[in-house]
C-alpha positions in Angstrom: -77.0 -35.4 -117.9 -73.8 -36.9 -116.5 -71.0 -34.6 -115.5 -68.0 -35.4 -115.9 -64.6 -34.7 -112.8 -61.2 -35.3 -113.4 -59.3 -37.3 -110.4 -55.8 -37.2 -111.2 -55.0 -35.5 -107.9 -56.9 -35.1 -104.6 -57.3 -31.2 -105.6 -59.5 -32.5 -108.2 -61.1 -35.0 -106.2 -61.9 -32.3 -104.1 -64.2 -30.4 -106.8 -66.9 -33.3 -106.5 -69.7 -32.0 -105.1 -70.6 -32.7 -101.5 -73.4 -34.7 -102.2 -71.8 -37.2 -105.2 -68.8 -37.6 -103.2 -69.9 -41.0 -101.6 -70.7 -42.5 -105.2 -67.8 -41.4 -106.6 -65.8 -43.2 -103.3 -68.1 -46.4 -103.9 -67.0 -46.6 -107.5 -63.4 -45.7 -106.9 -61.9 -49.6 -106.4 -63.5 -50.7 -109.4 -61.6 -47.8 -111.1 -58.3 -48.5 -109.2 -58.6 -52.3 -110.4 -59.3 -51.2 -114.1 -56.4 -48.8 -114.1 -53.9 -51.3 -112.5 -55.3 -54.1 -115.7 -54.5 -51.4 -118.1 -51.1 -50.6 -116.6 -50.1 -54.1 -117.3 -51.6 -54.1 -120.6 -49.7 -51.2 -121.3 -46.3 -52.9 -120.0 -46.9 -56.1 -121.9 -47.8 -53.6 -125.2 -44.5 -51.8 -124.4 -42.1 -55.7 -125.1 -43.8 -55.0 -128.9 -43.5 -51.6 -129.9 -40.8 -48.9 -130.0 -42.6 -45.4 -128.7 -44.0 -44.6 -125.8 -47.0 -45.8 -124.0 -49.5 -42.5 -122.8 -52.2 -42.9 -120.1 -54.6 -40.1 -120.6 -55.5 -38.6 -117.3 -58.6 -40.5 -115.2 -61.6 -38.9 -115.6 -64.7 -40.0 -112.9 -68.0 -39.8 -114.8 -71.3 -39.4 -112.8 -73.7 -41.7 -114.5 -74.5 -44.6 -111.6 -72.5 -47.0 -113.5 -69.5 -48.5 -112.3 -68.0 -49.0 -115.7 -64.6 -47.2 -116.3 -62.8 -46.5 -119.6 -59.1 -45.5 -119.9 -57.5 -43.8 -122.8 -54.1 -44.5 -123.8 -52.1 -43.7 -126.9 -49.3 -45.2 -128.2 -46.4 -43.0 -130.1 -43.6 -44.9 -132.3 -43.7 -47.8 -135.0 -44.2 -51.3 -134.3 -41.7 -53.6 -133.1 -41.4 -56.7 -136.1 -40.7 -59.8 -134.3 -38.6 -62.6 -134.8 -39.0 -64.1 -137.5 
């Protein structure tokens, strides 16, 4: 079963358990690189709509994987280019 630690803050960091923290601090550049990619994305996502761009919060999930998914939502209509 994987469980599942939010890591928005160090408080929450903090409620990894002793023994998964090391995995958790092996996986975190790989998550740091994917969230700075999506950050751009989100900027370059921001020049074509009107609304607001939302990164959910980061979410560390304890499966052995280094794989790391980001949420994000975006509120308001599409910007219509020039035409």
């Amino acid at each position: 079963m994987e469980n599942k630690y939010p890591v928005n803050t160090i408080k929450e960091m903090m409620a990894i358990p002793d023994d998964r923290f090391e995995a958790f601090l092996a996986e975190l550049p790989h998550q740091l690189r994917e969230l700075r990619k999506t950050l751009a994305v989100s900027r370059i996502v921001a020049d074509f709509v009107s609304g607001r761009i939302e990164i959910g919060g980061v979410v560390w999930v304890d499966d052995g994987k280094t794989k790391t998914s980001v949420t994000y939502r975006v509120s308001g209509k599409e910007k219509k280019g020039a035409q």
